[in-house]
C-alpha positions as CSV (number, residue, x, y, z in Angstrom):
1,X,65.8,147.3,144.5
2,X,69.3,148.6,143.6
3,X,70.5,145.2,144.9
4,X,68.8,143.1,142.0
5,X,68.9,146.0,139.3
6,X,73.0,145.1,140.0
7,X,72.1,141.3,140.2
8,X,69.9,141.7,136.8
9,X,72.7,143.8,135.1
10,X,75.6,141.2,135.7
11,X,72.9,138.2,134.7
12,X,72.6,140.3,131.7
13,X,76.3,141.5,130.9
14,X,77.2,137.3,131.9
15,X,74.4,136.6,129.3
16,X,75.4,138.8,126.5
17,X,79.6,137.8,127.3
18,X,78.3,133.8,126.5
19,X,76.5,134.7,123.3
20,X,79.1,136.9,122.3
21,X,81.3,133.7,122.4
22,X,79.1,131.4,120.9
23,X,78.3,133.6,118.0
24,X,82.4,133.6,117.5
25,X,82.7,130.5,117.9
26,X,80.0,129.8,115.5
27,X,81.6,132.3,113.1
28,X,84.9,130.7,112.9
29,X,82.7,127.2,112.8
30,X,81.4,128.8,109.4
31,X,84.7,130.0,108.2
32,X,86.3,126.8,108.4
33,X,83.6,125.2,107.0
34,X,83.5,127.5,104.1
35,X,87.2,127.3,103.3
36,X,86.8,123.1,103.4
37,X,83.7,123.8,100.9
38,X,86.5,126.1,98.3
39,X,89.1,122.9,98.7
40,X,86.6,120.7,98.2
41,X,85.6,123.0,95.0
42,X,88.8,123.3,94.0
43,X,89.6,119.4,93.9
44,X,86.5,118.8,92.1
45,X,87.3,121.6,89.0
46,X,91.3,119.9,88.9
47,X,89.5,116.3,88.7
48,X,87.4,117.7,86.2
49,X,90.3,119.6,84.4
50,X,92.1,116.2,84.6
51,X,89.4,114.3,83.1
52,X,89.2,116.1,79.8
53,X,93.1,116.0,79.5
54,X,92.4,112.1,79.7
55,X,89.5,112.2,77.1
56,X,91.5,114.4,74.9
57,X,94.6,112.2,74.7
58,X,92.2,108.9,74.5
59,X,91.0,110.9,71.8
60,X,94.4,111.8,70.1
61,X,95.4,107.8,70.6
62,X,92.8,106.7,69.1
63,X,92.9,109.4,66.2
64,X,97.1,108.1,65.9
65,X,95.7,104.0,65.8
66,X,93.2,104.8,62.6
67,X,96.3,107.1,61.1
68,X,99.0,103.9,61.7
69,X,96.3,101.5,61.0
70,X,95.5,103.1,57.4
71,X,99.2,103.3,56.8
72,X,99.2,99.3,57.2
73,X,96.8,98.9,54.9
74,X,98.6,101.5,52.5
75,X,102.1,99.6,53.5
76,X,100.7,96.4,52.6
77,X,98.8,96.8,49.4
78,X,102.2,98.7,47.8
79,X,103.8,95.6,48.9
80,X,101.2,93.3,47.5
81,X,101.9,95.7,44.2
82,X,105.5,94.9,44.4
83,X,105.4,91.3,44.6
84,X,102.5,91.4,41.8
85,X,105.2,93.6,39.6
86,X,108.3,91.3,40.5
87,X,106.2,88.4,39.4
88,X,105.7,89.9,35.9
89,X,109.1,91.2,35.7
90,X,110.4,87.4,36.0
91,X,108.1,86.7,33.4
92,X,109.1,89.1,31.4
93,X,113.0,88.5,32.2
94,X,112.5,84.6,31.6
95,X,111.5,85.2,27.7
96,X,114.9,86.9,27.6
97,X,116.9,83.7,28.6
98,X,118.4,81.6,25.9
């Protein structure tokens, strides 16, 4: 009997010494796997961060185009004015000439 109380306990303690290492190596399994779930996490916020940098200078380009474009318009109508005004002052200059 003390013969396979022996046998039992070192089936047992062989038993326990395998689980013990599976649950480690499951436990560093979930470790590793949790640190590749923050990188991933990580990678995903900077992409995110990244993206509204992009939409905030698509944003600020397009606000710059409407400003320039307006001042094209602006540019062009004084110069439409000028030419308008030089027109007249050659009229006005000719009725001076003898």
């Amino acid at each position: 009997i003390i013969a396979q109380v022996n046998q039992s306990s070192q089936s047992i303690a062989t038993s326990v010494s395998e689980q013990r290492s599976a649950t480690q190596e499951i436990s560093q399994n979930l470790a590793q796997s949790s640190r590749a779930v923050e990188s991933v996490s990580r990678n995903v916020s900077e992409g995110v961060t990244a993206s509204k940098e992009v939409s905030r200078s698509i944003a600020e380009v397009d606000n710059q185009a409407s400003t320039t474009a307006a001042g094209a318009e602006e540019a062009a109508a004084a110069g439409r004015s000028m030419a308008d005004l030089a027109h007249e002052l050659q009229g006005v200059v000719g009725q001076f000439r003898v």
